[in-house]
C-alpha positions in Angstrom: 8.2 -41.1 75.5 5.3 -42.0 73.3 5.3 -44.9 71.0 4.4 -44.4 67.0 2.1 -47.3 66.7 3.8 -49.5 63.5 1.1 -48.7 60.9 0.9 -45.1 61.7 5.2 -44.8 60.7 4.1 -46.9 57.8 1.7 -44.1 56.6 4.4 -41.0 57.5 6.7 -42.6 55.8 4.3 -42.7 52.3 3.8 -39.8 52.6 7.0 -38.6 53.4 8.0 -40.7 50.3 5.1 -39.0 48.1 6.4 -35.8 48.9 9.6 -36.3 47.9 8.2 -37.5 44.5 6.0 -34.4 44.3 9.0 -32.2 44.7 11.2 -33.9 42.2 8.5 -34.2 39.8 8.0 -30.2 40.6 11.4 -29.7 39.6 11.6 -31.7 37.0 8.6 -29.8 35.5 10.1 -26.4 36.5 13.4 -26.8 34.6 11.8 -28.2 31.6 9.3 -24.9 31.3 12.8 -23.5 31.5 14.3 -25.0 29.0 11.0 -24.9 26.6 10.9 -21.1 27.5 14.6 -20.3 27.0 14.3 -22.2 23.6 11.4 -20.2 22.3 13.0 -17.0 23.3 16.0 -17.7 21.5 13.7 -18.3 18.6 11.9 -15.0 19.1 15.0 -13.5 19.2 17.0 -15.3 16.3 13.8 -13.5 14.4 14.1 -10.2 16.1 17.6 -10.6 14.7 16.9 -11.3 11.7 14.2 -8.3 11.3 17.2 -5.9 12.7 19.8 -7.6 9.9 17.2 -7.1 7.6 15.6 -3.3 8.6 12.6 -5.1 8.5 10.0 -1.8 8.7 6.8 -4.3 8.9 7.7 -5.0 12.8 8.4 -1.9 13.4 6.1 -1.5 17.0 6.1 -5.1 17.5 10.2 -5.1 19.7 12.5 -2.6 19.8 16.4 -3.6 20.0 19.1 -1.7 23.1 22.7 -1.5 21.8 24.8 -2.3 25.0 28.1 -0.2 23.4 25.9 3.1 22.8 23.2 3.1 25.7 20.7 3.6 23.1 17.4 1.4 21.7 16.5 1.5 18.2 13.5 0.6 16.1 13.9 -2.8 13.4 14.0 -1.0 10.6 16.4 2.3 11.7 19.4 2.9 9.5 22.2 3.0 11.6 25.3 0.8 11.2 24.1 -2.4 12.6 25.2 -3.4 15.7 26.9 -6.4 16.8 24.8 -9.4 17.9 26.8 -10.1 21.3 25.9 -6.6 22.1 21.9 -6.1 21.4 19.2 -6.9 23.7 15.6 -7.1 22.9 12.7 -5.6 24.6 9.1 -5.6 23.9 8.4 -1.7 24.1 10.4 1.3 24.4 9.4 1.4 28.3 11.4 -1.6 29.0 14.2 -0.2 27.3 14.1 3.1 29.0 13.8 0.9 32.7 17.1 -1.0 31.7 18.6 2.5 31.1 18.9 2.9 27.2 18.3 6.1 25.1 15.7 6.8 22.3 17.5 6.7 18.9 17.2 10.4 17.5 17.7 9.1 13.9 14.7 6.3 13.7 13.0 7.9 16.7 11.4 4.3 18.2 8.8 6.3 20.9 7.1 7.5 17.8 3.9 5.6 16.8 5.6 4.3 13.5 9.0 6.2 13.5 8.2 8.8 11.6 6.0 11.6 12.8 5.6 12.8 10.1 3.7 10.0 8.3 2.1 9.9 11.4 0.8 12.9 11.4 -0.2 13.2 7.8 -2.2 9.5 8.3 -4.0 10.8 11.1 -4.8 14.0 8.9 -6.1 11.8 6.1 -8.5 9.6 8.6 -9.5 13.2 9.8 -10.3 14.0 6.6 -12.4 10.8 5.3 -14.6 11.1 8.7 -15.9 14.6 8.1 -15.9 14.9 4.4 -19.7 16.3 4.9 -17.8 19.1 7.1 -16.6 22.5 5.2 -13.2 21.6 5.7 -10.5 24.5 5.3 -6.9 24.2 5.4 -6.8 26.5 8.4 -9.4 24.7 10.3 -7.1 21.5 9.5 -4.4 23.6 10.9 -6.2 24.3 14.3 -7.5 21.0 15.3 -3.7 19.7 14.8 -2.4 23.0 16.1 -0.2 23.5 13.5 0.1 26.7 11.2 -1.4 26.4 7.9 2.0 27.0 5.7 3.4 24.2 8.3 0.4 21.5 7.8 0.3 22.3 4.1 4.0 21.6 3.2 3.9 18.6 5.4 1.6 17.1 3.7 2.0 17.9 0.2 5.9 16.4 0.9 4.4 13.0 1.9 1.5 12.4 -0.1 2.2 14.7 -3.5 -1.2 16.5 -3.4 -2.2 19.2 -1.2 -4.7 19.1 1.3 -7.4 20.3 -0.6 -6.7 18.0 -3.7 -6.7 15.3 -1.2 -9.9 16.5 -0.3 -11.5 16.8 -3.9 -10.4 13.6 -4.4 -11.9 11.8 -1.3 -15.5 13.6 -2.8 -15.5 12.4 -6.0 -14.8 8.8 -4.9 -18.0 9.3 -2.4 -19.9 10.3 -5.1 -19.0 8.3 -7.3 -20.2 5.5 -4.7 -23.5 6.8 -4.0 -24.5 7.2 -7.8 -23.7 4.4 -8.6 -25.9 2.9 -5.3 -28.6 4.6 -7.1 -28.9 7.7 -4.7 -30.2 10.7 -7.0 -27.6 13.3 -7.3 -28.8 16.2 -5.2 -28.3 13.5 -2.2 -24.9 12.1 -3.8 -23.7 15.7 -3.8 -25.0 16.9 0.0 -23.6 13.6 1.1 -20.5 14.1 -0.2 -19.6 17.7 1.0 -20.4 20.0 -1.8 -22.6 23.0 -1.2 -23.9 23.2 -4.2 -25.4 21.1 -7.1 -23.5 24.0 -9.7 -20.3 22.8 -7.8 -20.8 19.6 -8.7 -20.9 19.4 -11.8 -18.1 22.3 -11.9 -15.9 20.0 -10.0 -16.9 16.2 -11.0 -18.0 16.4 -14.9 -14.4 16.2 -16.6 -13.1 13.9 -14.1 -16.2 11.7 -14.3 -16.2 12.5 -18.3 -20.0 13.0 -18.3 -22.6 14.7 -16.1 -23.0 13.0 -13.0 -26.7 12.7 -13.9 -25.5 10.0 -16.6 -22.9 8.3 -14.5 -25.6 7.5 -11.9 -27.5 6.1 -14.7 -24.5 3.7 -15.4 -23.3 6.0 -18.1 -26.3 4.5 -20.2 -26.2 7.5 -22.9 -21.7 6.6 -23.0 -20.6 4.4 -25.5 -17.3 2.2 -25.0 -16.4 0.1 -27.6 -13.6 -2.9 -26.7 -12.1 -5.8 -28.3 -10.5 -9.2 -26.6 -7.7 -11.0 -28.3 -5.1 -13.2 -27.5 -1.9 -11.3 -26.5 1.6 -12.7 -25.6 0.4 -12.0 -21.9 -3.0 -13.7 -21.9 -6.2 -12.4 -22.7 -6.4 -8.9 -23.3 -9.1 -6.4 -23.5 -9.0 -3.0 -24.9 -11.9 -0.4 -24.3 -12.4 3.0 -26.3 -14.6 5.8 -25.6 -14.7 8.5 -28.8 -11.8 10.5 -27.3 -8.9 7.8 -27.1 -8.2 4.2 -24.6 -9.5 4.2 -21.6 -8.6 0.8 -20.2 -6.6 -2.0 -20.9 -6.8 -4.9 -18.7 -5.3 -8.3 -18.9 -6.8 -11.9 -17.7 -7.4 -15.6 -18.1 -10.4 -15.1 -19.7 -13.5 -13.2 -21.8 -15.6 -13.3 -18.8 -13.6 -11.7 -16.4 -12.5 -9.1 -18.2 -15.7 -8.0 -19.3 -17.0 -8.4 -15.9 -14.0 -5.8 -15.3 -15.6 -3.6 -17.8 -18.5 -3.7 -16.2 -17.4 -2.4 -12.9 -17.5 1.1 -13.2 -20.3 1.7 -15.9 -22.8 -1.5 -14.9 -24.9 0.2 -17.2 -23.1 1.4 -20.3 -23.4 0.7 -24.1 -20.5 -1.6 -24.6 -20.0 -2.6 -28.0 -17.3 -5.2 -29.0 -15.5 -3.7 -32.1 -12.9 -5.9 -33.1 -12.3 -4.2 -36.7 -12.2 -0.4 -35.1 -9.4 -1.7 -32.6 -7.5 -3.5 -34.9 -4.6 -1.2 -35.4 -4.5 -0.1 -31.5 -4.0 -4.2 -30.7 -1.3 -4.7 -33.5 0.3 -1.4 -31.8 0.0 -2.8 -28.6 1.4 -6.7 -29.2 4.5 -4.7 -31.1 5.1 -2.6 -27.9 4.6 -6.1 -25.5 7.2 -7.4 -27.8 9.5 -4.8 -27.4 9.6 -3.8 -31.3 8.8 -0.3 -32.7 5.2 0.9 -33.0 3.2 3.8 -34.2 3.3 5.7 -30.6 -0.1 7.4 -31.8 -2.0 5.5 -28.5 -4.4 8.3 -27.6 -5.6 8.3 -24.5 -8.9 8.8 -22.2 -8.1 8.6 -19.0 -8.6 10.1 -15.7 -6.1 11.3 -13.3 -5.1 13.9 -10.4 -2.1 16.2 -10.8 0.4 14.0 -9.1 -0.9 10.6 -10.9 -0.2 12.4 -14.1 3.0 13.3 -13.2 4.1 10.2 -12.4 2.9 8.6 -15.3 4.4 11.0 -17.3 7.7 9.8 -16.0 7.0 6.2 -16.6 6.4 6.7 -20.2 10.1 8.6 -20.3 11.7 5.3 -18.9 13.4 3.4 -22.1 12.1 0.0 -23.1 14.1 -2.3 -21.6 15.0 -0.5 -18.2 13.9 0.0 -15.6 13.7 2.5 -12.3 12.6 2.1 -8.5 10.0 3.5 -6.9 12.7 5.9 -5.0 14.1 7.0 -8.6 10.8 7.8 -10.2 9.9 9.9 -7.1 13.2 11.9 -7.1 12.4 12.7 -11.2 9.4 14.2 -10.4 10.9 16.2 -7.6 9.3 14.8 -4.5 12.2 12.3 -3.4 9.7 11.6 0.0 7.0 10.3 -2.2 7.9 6.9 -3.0 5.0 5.2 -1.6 2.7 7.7 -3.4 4.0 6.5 -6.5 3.3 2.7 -5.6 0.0 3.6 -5.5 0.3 5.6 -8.5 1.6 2.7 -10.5 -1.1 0.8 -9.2 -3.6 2.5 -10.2 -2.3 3.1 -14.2 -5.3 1.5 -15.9 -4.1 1.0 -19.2 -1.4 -1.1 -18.6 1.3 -1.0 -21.6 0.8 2.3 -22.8 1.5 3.3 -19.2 4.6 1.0 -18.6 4.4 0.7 -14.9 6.3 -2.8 -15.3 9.2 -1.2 -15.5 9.1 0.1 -11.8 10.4 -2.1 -9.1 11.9 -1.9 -6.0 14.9 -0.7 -4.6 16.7 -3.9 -4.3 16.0 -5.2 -7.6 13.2 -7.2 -7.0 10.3 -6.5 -9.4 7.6 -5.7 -6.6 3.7 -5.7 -7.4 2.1 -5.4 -10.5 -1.9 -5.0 -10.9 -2.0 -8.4 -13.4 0.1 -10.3 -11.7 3.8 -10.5 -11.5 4.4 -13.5 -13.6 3.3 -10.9 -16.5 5.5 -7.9 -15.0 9.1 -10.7 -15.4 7.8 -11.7 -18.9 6.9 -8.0 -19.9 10.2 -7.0 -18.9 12.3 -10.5 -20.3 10.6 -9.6 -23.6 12.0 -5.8 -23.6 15.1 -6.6 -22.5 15.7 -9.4 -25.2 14.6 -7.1 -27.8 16.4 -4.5 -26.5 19.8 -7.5 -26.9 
């Protein structure tokens, strides 16, 4: 038998020792990526939890949720009965759900880019829409590059967004030409670049909803003369402007300079004269309504708007001082209970705050939602109506 030379059983056993060490230190490191990886799951999931408790639509895309008592996997936001927590798993995508043997949801429909194919459909319309604006677009060519009949796509869309297709159209052509003029681009270029197949279609289309020819709006409206005033308001600064026909904005900030930059924006170039005399009365009318007192409702207005904005203004106006409605409510009055989010935008886009009281629209859990001027203004606006109103 051969003989392990001292030194050399010296050196096996280091390195047996060092291997040892190396393995424990292995498993040391192992189960403490285990526990460091069990712990952030169980965070993920406390907030995947949380989203479900919530119907949190935001994530919706982000997880889906398998309900081990039904077989099936659901969206965050769907509204079904929520589940218990001891029987949901989580999964990153619908096709790890499917692998572990769970159903699609027919209610929130969780395969569906955003659960609702609709919406889907009608934002993927829109996009179409906005890329080939320069195109003669028809509703039935619409309808065959989403092979859908015309009746179909039309109704679809009008139930989502509150405008047809072609009003949706319109729209995206004035906002193109309104762009260009205002870059400077001469109109016959404005016009071509925008879709229209003729300069006498044009101004057909564009001159009451620009309120001028778009000759003058591309010259900043320099032959248009908008008188305004700034006073102090119970609200901050506030600035009224007034073409000849009635109001045409009223805008609230912290100070002169900003709003007049405000006026500014979409004439760079028109006559603005303050007139603090001629507005007098409009301001006193205005203050009373802030306050929630009675006023002279003569407020006439000049202001621009599709079909469905007016509608929905329209409704605003009917809500009482004091009240208010949600988004949901306002959409159901005007007979398009799928339109809520149209109506956010609607409300969003009211430019003369007050006379317009899209304060009084919040959301459907009470909470007071966006406003254009900020929502400490919205909670006093409304505190003041309501404690005149008391």
């Amino acid at each position: 038998m051969k003989t392990i030379p001292q030194s050399s059983r010296g050196q096996i056993a280091d390195r047996g020792t060092a291997g040892v060490a190396a393995q424990v230190a292995t498993r040391t490191r192992a189960r403490t990526t285990t526990r460091v990886t069990k712990r952030i799951t169980e965070r993920i999931d406390d907030r995947r939890w949380q989203a479900v408790v919530n119907r949190d639509g935001s994530l919706d895309g982000t997880f889906v949720f398998g309900v081990t008592s039904t077989g099936i996997f659901c969206r965050p936001s769907c509204p079904a009965k929520r589940p218990r927590p001891e029987n949901v798993q989580f999964y990153d995508h619908a096709l790890q759900a499917e692998q572990a043997g769970y159903r699609a949801c027919l209610r929130c429909r969780p395969k569906a880019v955003d659960g609702n194919p609709q919406s889907a459909l009608v934002r993927a319309l829109c996009r179409y829409i906005e890329q080939h604006i320069e195109d003669r677009l028809t509703l039935r060519l619409l309808a065959k590059q989403f092979r859908l009949s015309p009746f179909h796509l039309q109704r679809t869309f009008k139930s989502a967004l509150g405008v047809s297709p072609k009003a949706y159209m319109d729209a995206i052509r004035l906002r193109q030409v309104k762009q260009n003029l205002q870059a400077g681009h001469d109109v016959t270029t404005a016009l071509y670049a925008a879709g229209y197949g003729s300069s006498s279609r044009l101004y057909e289309r564009t001159a009451s909803q620009l309120g001028m020819t778009p000759e003058k709006y591309r010259r900043g409206a320099i032959a248009a003369v908008v008188r305004f005033t700034i006073s102090r308001s119970p609200l901050g600064r506030m600035l009224i402007a007034a073409t000849d026909k009635g109001i045409c904005t009223i805008q609230f900030g912290d100070s002169e300079e900003q709003l007049q930059q405000g006026l500014m924006r979409e004439f760079p170039f028109a006559t603005r004269r303050r007139d603090d005399a001629a507005l007098a009365e409009w301001r006193v009318n205005l203050t009373r309504l802030m306050e929630g007192r009675e006023a002279n409702p003569s407020l006439p207005l000049d202001i621009r708007a599709t079909a469905f904005q007016r509608r929905v203004w329209e409704a605003l106006q009917r809500i009482p001082r004091g009240e208010t409605r949600s988004y949901s409510a306002v959409a159901k009055k005007i007979g398009m209970p799928k339109a809520a989010r149209a109506v956010a935008r609607a409300c969003a886009t009211n430019p003369v705050a007050i006379a317009i009281p899209c304060h009084r629209v919040v959301r459907e859990d009470g909470h007071l939602g966006g406003y254009r001027w900020g929502i400490e203004r919205k909670e006093q606006l409304l505190a003041m109506e309501k404690m005149a109103g008391a």
